[in-house]
C-alpha positions as CSV (number, residue, x, y, z in Angstrom):
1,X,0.0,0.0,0.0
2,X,0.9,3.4,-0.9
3,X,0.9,5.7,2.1
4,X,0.3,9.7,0.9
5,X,3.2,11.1,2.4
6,X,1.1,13.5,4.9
7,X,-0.4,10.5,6.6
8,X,2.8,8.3,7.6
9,X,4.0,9.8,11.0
10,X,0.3,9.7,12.1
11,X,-0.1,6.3,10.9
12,X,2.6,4.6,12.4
13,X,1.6,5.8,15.9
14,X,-2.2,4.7,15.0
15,X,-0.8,1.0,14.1
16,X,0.8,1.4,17.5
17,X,-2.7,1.7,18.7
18,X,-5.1,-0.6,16.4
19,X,-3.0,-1.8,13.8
20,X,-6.2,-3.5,11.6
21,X,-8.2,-0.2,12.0
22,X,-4.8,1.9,11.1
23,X,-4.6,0.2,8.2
24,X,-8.3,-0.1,7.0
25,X,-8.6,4.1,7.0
26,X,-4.9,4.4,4.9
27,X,-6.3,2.2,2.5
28,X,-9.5,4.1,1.9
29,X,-7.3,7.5,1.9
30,X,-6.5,6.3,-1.7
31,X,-10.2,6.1,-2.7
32,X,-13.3,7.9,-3.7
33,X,-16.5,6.9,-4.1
34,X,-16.8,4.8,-7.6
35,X,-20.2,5.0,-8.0
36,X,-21.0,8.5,-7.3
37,X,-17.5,9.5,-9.7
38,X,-18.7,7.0,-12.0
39,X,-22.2,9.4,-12.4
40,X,-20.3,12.5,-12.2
41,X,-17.9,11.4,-15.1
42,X,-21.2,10.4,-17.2
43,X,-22.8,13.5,-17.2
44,X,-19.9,15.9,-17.5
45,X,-20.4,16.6,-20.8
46,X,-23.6,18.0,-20.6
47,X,-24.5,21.6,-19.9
48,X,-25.3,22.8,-15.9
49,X,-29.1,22.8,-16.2
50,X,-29.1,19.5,-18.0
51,X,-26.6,17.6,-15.2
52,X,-29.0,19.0,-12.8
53,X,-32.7,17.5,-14.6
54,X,-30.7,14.3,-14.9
55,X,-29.8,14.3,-11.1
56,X,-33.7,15.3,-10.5
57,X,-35.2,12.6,-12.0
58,X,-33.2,10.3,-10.3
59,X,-34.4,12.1,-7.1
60,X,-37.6,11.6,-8.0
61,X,-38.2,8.5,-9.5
62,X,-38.8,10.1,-12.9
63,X,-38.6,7.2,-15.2
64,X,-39.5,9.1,-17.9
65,X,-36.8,11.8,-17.7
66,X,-34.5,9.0,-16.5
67,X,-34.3,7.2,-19.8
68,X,-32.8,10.2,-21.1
69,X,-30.1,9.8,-18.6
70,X,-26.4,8.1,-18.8
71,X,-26.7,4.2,-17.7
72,X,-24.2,5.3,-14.4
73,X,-27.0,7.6,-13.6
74,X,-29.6,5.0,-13.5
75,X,-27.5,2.8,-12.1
76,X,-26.5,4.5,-9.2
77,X,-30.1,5.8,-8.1
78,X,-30.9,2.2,-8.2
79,X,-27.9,1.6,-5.8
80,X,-29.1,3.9,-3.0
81,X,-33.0,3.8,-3.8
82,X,-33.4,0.3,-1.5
83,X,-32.6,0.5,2.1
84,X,-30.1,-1.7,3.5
85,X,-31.3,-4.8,4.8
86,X,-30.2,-3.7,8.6
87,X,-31.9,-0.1,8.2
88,X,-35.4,0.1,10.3
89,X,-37.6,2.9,9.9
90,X,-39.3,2.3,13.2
91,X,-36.0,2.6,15.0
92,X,-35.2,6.5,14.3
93,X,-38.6,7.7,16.1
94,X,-36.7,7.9,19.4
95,X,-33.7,9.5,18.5
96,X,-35.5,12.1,16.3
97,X,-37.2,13.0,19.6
98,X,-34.5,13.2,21.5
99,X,-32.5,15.2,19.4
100,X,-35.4,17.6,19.2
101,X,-35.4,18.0,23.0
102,X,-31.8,19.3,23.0
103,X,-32.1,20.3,19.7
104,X,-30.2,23.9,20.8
105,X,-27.2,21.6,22.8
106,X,-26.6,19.8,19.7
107,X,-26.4,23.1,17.3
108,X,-23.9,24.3,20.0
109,X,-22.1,21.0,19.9
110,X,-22.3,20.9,16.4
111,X,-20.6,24.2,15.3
112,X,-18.3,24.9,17.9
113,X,-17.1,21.4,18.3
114,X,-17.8,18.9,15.3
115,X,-17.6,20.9,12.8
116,X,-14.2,22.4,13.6
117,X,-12.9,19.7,14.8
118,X,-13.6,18.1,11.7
119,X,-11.8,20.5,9.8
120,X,-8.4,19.7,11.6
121,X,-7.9,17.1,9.8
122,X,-6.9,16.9,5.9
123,X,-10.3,17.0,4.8
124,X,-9.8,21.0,5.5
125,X,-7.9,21.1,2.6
126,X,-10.2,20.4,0.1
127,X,-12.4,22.5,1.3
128,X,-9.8,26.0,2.0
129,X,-8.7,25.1,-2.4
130,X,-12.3,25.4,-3.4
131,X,-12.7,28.5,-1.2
132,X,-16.5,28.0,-0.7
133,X,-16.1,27.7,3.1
134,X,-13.9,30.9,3.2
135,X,-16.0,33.1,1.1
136,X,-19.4,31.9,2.1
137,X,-18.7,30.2,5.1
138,X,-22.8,31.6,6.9
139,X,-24.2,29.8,3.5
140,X,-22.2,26.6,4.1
141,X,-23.0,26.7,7.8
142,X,-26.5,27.0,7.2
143,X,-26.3,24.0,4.9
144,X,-25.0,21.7,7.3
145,X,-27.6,22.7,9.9
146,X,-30.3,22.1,7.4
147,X,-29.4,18.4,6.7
148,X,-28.7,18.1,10.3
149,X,-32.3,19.4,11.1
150,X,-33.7,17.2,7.7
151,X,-32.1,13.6,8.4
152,X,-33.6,14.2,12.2
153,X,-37.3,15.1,11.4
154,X,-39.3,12.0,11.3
155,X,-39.7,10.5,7.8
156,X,-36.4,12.7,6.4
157,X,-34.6,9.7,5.2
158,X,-37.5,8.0,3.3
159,X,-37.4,7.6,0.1
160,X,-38.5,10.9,-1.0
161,X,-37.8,12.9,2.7
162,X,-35.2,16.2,2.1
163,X,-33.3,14.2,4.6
164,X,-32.4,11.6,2.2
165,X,-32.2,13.6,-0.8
166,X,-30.0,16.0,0.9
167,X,-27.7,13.2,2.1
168,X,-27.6,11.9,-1.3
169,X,-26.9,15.6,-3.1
170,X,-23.8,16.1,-0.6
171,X,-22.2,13.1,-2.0
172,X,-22.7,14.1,-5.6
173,X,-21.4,17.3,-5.1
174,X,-18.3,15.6,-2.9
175,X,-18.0,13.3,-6.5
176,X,-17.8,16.4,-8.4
177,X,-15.2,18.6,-6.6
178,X,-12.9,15.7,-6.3
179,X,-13.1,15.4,-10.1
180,X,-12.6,19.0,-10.1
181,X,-9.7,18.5,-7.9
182,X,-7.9,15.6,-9.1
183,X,-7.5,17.8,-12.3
184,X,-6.3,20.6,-10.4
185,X,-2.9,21.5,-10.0
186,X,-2.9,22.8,-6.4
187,X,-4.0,19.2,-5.2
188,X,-1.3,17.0,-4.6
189,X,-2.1,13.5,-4.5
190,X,1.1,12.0,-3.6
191,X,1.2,14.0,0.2
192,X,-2.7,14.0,0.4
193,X,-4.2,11.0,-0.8
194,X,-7.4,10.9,-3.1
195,X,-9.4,14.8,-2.2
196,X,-12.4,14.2,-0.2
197,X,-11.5,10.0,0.2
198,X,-13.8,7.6,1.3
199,X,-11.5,7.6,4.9
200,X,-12.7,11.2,5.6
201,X,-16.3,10.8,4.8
202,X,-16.2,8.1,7.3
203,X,-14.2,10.0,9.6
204,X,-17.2,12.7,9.3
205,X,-19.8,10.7,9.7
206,X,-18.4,8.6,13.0
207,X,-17.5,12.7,14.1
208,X,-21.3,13.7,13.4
209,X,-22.6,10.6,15.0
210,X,-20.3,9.3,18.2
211,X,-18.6,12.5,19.2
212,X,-21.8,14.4,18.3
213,X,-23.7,12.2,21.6
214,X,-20.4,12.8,23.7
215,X,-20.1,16.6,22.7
216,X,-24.0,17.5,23.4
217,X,-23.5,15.1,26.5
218,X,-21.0,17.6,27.6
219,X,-22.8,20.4,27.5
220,X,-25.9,19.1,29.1
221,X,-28.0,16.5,27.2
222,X,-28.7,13.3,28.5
223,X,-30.2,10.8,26.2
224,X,-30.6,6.6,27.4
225,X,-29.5,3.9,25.8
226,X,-32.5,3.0,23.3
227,X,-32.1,7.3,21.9
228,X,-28.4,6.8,21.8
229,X,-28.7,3.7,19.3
230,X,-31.5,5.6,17.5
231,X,-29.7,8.2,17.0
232,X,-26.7,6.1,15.3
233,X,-28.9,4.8,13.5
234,X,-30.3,7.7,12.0
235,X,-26.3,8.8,10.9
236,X,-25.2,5.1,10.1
237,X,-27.9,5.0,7.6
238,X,-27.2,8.9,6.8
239,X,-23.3,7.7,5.8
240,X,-24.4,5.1,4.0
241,X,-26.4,7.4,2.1
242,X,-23.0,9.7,1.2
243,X,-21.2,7.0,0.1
244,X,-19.6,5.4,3.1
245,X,-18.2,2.2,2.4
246,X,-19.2,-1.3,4.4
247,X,-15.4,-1.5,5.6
248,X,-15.7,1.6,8.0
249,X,-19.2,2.2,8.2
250,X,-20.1,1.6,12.0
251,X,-22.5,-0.3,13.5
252,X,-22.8,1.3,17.0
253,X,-21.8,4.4,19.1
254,X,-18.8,2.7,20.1
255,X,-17.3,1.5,16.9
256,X,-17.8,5.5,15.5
257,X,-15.8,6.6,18.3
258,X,-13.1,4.5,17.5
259,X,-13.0,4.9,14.0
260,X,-12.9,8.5,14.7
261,X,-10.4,8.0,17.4
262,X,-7.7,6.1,15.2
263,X,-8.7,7.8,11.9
264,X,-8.1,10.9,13.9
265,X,-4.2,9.6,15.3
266,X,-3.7,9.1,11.0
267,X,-4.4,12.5,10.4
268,X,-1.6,14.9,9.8
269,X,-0.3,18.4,12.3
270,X,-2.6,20.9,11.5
271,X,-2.1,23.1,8.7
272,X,-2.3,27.0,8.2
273,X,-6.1,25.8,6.2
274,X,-6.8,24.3,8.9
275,X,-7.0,27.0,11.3
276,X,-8.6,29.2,8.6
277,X,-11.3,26.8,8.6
278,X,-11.5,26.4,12.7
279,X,-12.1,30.3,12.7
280,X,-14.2,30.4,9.5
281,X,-16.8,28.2,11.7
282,X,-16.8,30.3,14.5
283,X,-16.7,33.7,13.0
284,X,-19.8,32.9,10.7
285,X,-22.2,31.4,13.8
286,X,-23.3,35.1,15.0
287,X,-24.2,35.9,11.4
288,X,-26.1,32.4,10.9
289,X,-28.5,33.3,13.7
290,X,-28.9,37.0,12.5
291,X,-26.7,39.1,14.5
292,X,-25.3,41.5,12.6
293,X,-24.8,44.0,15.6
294,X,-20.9,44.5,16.0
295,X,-20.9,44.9,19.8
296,X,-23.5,41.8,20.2
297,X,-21.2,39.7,17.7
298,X,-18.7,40.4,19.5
299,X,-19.4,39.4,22.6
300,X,-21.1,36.2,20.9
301,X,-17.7,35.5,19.2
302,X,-15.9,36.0,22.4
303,X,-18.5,32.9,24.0
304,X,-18.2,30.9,21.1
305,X,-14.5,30.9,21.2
306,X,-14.7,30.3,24.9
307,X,-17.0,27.0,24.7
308,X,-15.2,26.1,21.9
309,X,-11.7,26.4,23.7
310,X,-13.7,24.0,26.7
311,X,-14.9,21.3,24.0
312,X,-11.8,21.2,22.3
313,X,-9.0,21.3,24.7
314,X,-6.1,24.1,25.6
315,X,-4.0,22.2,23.2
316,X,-6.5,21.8,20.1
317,X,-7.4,25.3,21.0
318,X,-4.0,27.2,20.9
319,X,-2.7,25.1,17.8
320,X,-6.0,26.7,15.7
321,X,-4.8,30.0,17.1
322,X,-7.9,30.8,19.1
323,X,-7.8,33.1,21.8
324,X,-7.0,32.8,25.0
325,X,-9.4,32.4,27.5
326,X,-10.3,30.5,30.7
327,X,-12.8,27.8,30.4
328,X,-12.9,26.3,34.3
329,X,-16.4,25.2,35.3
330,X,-17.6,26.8,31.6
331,X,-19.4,23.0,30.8
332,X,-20.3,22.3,34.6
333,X,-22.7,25.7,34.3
334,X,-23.8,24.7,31.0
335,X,-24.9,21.4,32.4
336,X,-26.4,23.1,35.6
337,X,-28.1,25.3,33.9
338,X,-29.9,23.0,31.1
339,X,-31.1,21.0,34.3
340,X,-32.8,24.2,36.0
341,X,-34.1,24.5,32.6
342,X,-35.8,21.0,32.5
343,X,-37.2,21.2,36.1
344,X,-39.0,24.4,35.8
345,X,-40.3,23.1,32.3
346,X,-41.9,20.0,34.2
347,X,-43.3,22.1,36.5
348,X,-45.3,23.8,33.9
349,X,-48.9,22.8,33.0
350,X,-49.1,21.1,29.6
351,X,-50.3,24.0,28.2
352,X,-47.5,26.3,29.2
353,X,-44.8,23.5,28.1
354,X,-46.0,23.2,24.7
355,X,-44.7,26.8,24.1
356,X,-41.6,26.0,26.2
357,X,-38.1,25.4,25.3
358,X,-38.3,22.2,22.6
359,X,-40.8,24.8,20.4
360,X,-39.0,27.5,20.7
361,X,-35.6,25.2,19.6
362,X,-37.4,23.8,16.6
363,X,-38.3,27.2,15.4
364,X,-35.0,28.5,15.6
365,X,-33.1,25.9,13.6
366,X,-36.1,26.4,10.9
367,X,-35.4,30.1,10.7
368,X,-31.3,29.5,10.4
369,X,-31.6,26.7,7.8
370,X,-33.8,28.5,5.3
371,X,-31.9,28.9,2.1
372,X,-33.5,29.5,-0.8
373,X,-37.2,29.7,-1.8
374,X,-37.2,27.0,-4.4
375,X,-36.2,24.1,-2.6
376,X,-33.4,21.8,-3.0
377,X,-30.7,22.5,-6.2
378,X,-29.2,20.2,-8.2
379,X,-26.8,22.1,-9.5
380,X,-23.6,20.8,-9.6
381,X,-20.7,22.9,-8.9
382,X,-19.5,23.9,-12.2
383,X,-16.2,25.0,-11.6
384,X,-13.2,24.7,-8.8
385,X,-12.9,28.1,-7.3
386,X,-17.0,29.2,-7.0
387,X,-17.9,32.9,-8.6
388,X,-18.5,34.3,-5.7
389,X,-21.7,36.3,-8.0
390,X,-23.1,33.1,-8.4
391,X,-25.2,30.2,-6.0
């Protein structure tokens, strides 16, 4: 096996550690996703508005448009349109709820943990080249949030749910910046590895699943052992979805947080994109939720940094450059005060809770998701660096 330069000192202390698992996520640093590259490459000849009707009808079970299409297209929607055998629709119904009743401690989680963490890892370079993070980094925020929100709203990864078609647009678009990269000079595949592998869609989706329940645990959610397998459920199907392959897809909480653990010890020193990434998170969360006042984003960037620093770790924290700050007893008052929280909501008449805290969650994350009026686009991205006039 070919190691990409980048990866070896991280390797050979993760071999140290789990020397099968090590070598499982190397291996899949040196691929893609065939079948999703295999429709991209089919319909790259054809103009933007075309690739898009193709990528509609497979949505949408449009058999009519679909004979139109490329075989690979057909192919693949045939591929992901059946549910794995160990999928069970039934199962997600308590994990959606749960997720629902913290749905605010998972945002926070999410964006000032997952989501940077994520990016200190190579995948962060894929992302700083295309610049789409950078320059529109309250767009691409809001994007994740929505097919966080989608995939957990009850019926979102049916058939026809946004949550699966969302799940199922990311890996196209994934399919067709790595095309874009792979022909792009400022990728280089011998340090680096295949752009946007199979290994790091698996390291995101074990970091949105497993470290997602022990980040929001953190902060103050407390979910049993029946909503903690729902809610891997809800992601392993979700990853299988974008392309995941059956060698490091998980099975349970557990297995994610390894993956994510050893996958993590592979990963490379962080890079200068890297911490341009880290800070594009947390600098575009006060304009997500609509502050635009500068002494109110300020003081919301200074928190964010703060609770960021205490998820992360001094050491994660000062090598993305954030600033200094101290975080002692920052998670133990979160915690106290999400508890407070709960009692005085049980104390309320049913009435009174029904306009409580879960309502008043759900309709934030609706108002920060909304994106465009029209709906979901299937637009593939049509060139490497976006035009910044341009959606």
């Amino acid at each position: 096996m070919q190691i990409p330069t980048a990866y070896q000192p991280g390797y050979e202390e993760a071999r140290t550690s789990d020397p099968e698992l090590a070598d499982k996520y190397i291996e899949h640093t040196l691929i893609g996703d065939p079948a999703a590259d295999a429709l991209v490459n089919a319909i790259a000849a054809a103009g933007q508005e075309q690739q898009a009707e193709f990528i509609r009808a497979g949505m949408d079970e449009d058999e009519a448009a679909l004979r139109a299409a490329p075989q690979e297209v057909r192919e693949f929607f045939a591929g992901v349109g059946t549910p794995p055998a160990w999928f069970d629709p039934q199962v997600v119904y308590a994990g959606c709820r749960k997720f629902h009743a913290y749905s605010d401690l998972f945002l926070t989680a999410f964006v000032t943990d997952i989501i940077v963490r994520g990016f200190t890892t190579l995948i962060s370079q894929s992302f700083f080249t295309t610049g789409r993070l950078t320059d529109r980094g309250v767009r691409r925020l809001r994007q994740n949030i929505r097919h966080l929100l989608e995939i957990m709203l009850p019926g979102g990864l049916e058939r026809h749910g946004e949550g699966w078609k969302l799940s199922v647009r990311l890996r196209l678009v994934h399919a067709r910046v790595r095309q874009q990269l792979l022909v792009s000079e400022e990728w280089d595949q011998e340090a680096h590895g295949m752009p946007l592998s199979a290994a790091h869609i698996a390291l995101a989706s074990c970091n949105f699943s497993g470290m997602m329940l022990w980040a929001a645990g953190r902060i103050g959610a407390r979910l049993n052992d029946e909503e903690r397998d729902s809610f891997m459920q809800i992601w392993r199907y979700a990853a299988w979805l974008m392309g995941v392959p059956d060698a490091l897809l998980f099975h349970n909480e557990a297995e994610a947080c390894e993956t994510f653990r050893v996958g993590y010890m592979c990963e490379p020193l962080f890079s200068v994109e890297a911490v341009a990434m880290a800070n594009s998170v947390i600098n575009s969360a006060p304009l997500v939720i609509g502050i635009e006042d500068r002494d109110e984003r300020k003081a919301l960037l200074s928190y964010g940094y703060r609770l960021s620093r205490a998820l992360l770790g001094d050491e994660v924290a000062d090598q993305l450059m954030f600033p200094k700050s101290r975080t002692t007893g920052a998670l133990v008052y979160l915690r106290l005060r999400r508890r407070i929280q709960e009692i005085i909501d049980a104390l309320r008449v049913p009435r009174q809770r029904a306009k409580g805290l879960r309502t008043q969650n759900f309709m934030t994350m609706l108002d920060i998701s909304v994106l465009d009026e029209e709906g979901i686009s299937y637009r593939l991205p049509d060139e490497l660096h976006g035009d910044p006039s341009r959606w």
